[in-house]
N, C-alpha and C positions, 0 to 999 in steps of 0.2 A: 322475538320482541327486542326492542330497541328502546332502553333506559336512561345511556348517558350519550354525551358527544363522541367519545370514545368510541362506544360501538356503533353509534350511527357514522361516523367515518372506515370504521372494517366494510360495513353495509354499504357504502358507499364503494370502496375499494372494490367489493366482489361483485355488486349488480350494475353499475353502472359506469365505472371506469373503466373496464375493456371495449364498452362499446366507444366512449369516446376516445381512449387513448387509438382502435383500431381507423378513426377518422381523422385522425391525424392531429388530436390536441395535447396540450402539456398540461401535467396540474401541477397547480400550488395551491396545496388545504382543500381549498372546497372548490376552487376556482381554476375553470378549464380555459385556455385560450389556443387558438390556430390563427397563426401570424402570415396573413398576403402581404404582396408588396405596398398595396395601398390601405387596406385593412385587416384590425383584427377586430375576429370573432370571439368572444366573451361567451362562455354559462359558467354562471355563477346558482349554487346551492343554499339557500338561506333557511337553518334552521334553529327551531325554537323549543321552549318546554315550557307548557303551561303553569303555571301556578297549581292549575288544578286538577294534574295531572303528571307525572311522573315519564308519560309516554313521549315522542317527539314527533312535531309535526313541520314540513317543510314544503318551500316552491322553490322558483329553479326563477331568475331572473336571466336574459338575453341582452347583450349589447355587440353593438357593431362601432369599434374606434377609428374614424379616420387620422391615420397620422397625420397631415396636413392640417386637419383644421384642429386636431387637438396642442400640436406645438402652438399653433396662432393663440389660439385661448390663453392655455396654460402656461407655455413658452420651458415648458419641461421634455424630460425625456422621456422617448417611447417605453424604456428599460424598464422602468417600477414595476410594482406587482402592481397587476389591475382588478380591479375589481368589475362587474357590472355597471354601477353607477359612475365609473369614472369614462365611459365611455360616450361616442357623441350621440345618440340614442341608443338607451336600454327600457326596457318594459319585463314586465313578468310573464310568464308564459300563459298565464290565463288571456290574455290580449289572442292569444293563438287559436286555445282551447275551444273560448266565445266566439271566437273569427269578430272580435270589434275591442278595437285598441282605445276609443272614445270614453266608452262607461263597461270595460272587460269584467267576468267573473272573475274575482282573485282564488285561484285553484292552490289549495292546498292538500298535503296528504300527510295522512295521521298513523302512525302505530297501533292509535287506539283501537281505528276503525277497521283496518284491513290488516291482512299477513302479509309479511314481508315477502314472500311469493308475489302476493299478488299485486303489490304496490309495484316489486320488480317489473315484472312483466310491464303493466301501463308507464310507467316512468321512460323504460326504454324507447317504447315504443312511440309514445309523444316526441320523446328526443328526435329518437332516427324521421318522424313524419310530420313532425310539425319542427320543433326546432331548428335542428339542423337545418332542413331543407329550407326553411326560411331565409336563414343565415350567409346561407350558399346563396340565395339570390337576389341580396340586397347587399354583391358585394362591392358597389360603387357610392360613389356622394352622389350620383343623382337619384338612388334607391335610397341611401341612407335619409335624403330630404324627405324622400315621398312618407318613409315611415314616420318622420318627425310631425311631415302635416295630418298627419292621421291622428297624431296626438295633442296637435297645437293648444288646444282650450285645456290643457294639464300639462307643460312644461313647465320644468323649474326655470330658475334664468340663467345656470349654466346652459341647460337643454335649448334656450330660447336664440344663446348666443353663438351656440355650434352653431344652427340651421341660420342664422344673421352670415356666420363666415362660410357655412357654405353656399346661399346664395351666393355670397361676393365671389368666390373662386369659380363658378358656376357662369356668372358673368351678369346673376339675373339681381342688378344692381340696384333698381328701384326696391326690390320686396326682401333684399339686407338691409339699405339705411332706413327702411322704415321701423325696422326690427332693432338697429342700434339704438336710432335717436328714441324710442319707447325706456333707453339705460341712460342714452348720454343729455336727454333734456330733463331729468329726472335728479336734481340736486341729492334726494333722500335716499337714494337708491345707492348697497352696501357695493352693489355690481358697474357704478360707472367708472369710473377710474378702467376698470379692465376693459369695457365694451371701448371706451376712448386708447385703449393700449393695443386691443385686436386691428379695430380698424386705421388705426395708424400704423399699425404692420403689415395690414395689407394694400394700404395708399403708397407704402414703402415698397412693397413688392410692385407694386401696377409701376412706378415709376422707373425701378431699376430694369424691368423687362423693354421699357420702351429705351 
């Protein structure tokens, strides 16, 4: 049984960090990452404790960071701790589970309901067959696009403006400034200032390459 954060991190350490550490990720706390040249792979572990319940229950969030278009955004370094959400698309793994990123079951697992056996075993196993291997094969910005439009009618407007600077870098230049100007003709909008700072870094770029 799994009562505090405490031991759900031991839990953590023995059922499921050898399969990731053996796949080649680093953890810090709860959060895994494997750093390509052009991307990192993100699982992050999100867990809770009901009010009305003592037990703990948790999902596993997925993101893929393009270096590239995250310096463009943020104009920070790759270095920080990352989390899931700080990536240029992330979703939960229930988007996986559902096979539909659109309106996905949000899959959670509980203490309450199952043995820690048995939650081991399916945990892994989603990982190694569903996560991972997703992970692995969306490891470019024109895969990282594809899964952003799978989720476009639910992006936040960080999310909205990764996929604005990856079109641009991509070269597919009408279907970014449509995506900016939705930030930068939008006076009320807390996000323009930066959609007007991305793509002015990347007009910056197009012109110092010519």
């Amino acid at each position: 049984m799994v009562h505090s954060k405490g031991e759900f991190r031991k839990w953590l350490t023995s059922a499921v960090a050898p399969l990731l550490r053996d796949a080649g990720f680093n953890r810090s706390g709860m959060v895994w990452t494997r750093k390509g040249v052009e991307v990192t792979e993100i699982i992050e572990v999100l867990c809770e404790f009901p009010r009305y319940s003592n037990m703990c229950s948790f999902t596993i969030e997925l993101g893929l960071l393009h270096h590239r278009t995250s310096q463009i955004l943020w104009g920070a370094s790759e270095e920080k701790a990352l989390k899931a959400v700080d990536a240029t698309v992330h979703f939960r793994i229930g988007c996986l589970i559902s096979k539909d990123f659109l309106k996905p079951v949000d899959k959670w697992w509980s203490f309450a309901k199952q043995t820690s056996a048995e939650i081991s075993a399916e945990v892994c196993e989603v990982l190694r067959t569903d996560a991972m291997q997703t992970l692995e094969a969306h490891r470019s910005l024109e895969k990282i696009c594809m899964l952003s439009e799978k989720m476009r009618m639910r992006l936040a407007p960080a999310d909205q403006l990764s996929l604005a600077i990856g079109y641009a870098i991509l070269g597919r230049q009408q279907e970014s400034e449509m995506l900016f100007q939705k930030f930068i003709e939008n006076p009320k909008s807390a996000w323009q200032k930066r959609a007007k700072d991305a793509r002015d870094s990347l007009n910056s770029e197009s012109i110092d390459e010519k």
